[in-house]
C-alpha positions in Angstrom: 69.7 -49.8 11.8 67.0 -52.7 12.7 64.4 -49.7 12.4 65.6 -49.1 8.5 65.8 -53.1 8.0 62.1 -53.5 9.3 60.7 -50.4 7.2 62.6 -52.1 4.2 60.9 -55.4 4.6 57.4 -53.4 5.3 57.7 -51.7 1.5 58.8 -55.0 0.0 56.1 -56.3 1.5 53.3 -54.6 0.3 53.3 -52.0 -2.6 50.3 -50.8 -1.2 51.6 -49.7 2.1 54.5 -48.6 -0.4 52.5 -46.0 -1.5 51.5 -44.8 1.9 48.3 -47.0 2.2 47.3 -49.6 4.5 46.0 -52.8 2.9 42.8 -52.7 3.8 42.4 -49.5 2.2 43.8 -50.6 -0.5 41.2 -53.2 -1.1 38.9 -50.5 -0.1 39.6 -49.0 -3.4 38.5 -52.0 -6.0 35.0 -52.5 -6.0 32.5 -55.7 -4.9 31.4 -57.7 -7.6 28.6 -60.5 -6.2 28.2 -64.1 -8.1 25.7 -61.9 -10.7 26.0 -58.3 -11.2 24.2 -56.1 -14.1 26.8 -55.5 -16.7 26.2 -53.3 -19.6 27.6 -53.6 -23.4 28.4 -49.8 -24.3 28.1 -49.9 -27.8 24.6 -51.3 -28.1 23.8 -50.0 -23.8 22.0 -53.7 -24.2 21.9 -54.4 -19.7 22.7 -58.4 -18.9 22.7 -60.2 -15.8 26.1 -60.9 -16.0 27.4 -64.8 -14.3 30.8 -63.3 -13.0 33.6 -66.3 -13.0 37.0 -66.5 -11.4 37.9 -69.2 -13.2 37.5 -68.0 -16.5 40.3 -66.3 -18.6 38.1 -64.0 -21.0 34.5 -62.8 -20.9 32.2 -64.8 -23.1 29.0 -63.6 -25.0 26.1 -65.8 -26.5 26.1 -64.5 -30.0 23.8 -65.3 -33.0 24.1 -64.7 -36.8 27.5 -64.5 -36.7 28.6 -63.3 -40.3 32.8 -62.6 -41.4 32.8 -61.0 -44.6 34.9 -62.3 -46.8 35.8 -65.9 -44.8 38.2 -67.9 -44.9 38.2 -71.7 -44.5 39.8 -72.2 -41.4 38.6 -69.7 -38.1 42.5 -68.6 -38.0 42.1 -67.2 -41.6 39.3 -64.7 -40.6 41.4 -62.6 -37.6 41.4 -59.3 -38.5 38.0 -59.4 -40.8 35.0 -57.8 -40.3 32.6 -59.6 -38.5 28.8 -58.6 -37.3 26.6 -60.5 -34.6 23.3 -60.6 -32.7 23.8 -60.5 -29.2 20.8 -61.3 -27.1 19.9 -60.7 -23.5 18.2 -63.0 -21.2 15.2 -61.3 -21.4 15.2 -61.4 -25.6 16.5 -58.0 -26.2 18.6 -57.8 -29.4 21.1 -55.6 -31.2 23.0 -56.0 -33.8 26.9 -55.2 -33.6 30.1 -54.8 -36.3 33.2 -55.2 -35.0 36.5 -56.7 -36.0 37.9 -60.5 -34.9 41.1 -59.6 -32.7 42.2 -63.7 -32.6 40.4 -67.2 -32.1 40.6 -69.4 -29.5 40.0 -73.2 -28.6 38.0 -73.9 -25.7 38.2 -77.3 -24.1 34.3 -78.1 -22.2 33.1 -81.2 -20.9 31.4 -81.9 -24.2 34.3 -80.9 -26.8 36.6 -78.9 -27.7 35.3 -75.6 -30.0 37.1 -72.8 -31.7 35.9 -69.5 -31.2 36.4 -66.3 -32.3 37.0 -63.0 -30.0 36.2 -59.4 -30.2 37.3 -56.6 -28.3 34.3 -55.0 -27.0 34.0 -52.3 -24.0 31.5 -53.8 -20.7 30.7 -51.3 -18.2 29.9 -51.9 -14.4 29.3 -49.0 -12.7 32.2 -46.1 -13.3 34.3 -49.1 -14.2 34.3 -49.1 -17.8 37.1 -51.6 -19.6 37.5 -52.9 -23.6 38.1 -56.2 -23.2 38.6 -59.2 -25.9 35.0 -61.3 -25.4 34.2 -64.7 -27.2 31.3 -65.0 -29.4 29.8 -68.2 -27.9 26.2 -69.9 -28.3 25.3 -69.7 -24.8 21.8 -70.0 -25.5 21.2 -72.9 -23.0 23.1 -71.3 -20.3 20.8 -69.3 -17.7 23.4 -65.7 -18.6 24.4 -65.0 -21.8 27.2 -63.0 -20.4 29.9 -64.4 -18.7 32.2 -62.5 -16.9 36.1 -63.4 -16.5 39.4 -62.2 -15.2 40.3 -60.0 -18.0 37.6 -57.6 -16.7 37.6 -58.4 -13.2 41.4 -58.1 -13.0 42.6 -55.0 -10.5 39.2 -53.3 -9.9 36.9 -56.2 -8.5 36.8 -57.9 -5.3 34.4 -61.2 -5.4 31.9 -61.7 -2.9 29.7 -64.8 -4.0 27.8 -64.1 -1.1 26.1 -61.7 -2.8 23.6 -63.1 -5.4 22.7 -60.1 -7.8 24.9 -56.6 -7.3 24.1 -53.8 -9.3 26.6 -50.8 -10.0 25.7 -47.8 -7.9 26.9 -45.2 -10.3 24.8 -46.1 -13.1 21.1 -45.4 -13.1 19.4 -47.8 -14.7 16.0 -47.4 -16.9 12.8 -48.7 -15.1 12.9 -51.7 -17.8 15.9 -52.5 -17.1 17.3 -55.9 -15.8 18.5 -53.7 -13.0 15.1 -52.3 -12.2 13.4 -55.7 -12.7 15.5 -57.1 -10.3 14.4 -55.2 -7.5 
C-alpha cells in the first residue's frame, strides 16, 4: 500500500515522469536560447539578432511606415484592419509586410505610457517555428530591433544568459547573414 501511495505522489509530482520521463530529460527536450539568438521573420526570411527577454509578455518589432487603411481615430478602432510596415534589421535590411492588427495594447516604460498595435506574425528559431502576436514598436534606439518574449519562448526554450549570441543549428544560414557575420 505505501508502495502505491509513493508512485501516486511521484505522478502528481511531475507530469513529466507521468509520462515515463525523467525530468531532466524532459528539459532535455526544449531547446537553449542564450541572452541573443538569430531569429528569423518567415514571411519576409529578414535574419535579426534577436534580444530574448523573460520579462516580457509579447515579442516586440521596431516598425517603420506604419499605414492602417481606412483608420480610425482612436488605435482600438483599427483592430481588425489592414495594416502594412517596414521592418528593419540591425544591419538596415528592409522589407515591407501586410498583415492584419489582431488587438492594441498599452505599454507602461520609464518614459510613458504608449499604445501599440500587434500583429500576429510567424518567428522561427531553428526547427521551432511559432505565429505569435508581435508589437509594432519604434525601437530604432534600442541596439535589437527584435525583442523576444514569453509568448515565443513559452514550452520549447530554456534560457541560458550565459550564452551571449546562440544560433539555431537546424537552419543554415546565408554567408550574409547575421548568423554568418557573427562568426
Amino acid at each position: 500500500m505505501a508502495v502505491l501511495i509513493a508512485i501516486a505522489v511521484l505522478l502528481a509530482i511531475s507530469p513529466a515522469m507521468a509520462a515515463g520521463k525523467d525530468t531532466q530529460s524532459a528539459a532535455r527536450e526544449k531547446r537553449v536560447i542564450g541572452a541573443k539568438a538569430i531569429v528569423s521573420e518567415v514571411q519576409t526570411g529578414l535574419e535579426f539578432v534577436a534580444r530574448i527577454d523573460t520579462g516580457a509578455t509579447s515579442c516586440s518589432i521596431h516598425a517603420e511606415d506604419v499605414e492602417v487603411e481606412d483608420p480610425g481615430d482612436d488605435m482600438r478602432d483599427n483592430i481588425d484592419k489592414k495594416v502594412s510596415f517596414t521592418i528593419v534589421t540591425a544591419e538596415g535590411k528592409k522589407a515591407r509586410i501586410e498583415s492584419t492588427i489582431a488587438t492594441t495594447v498599452r505599454v507602461k516604460t520609464s518614459e510613458e505610457t504608449d499604445r501599440r498595435y500587434k500583429v500576429w506574425m510567424t518567428l522561427r528559431y531553428g526547427d521551432v517555428k511559432r505565429r505569435v502576436r508581435v508589437s509594432l514598436n519604434d525601437r530604432s534606439h534600442m541596439d535589437h530591433p527584435l525583442l523576444i518574449g514569453r509568448n515565443f519562448l513559452r514550452g520549447r526554450f530554456l534560457v541560458d544568459v550565459e550564452q551571449e549570441l546562440t544560433r539555431p543549428e537546424a537552419v543554415d544560414a546565408p554567408s550574409d547573414s547575421p548568423a554568418a557575420a557573427a562568426q
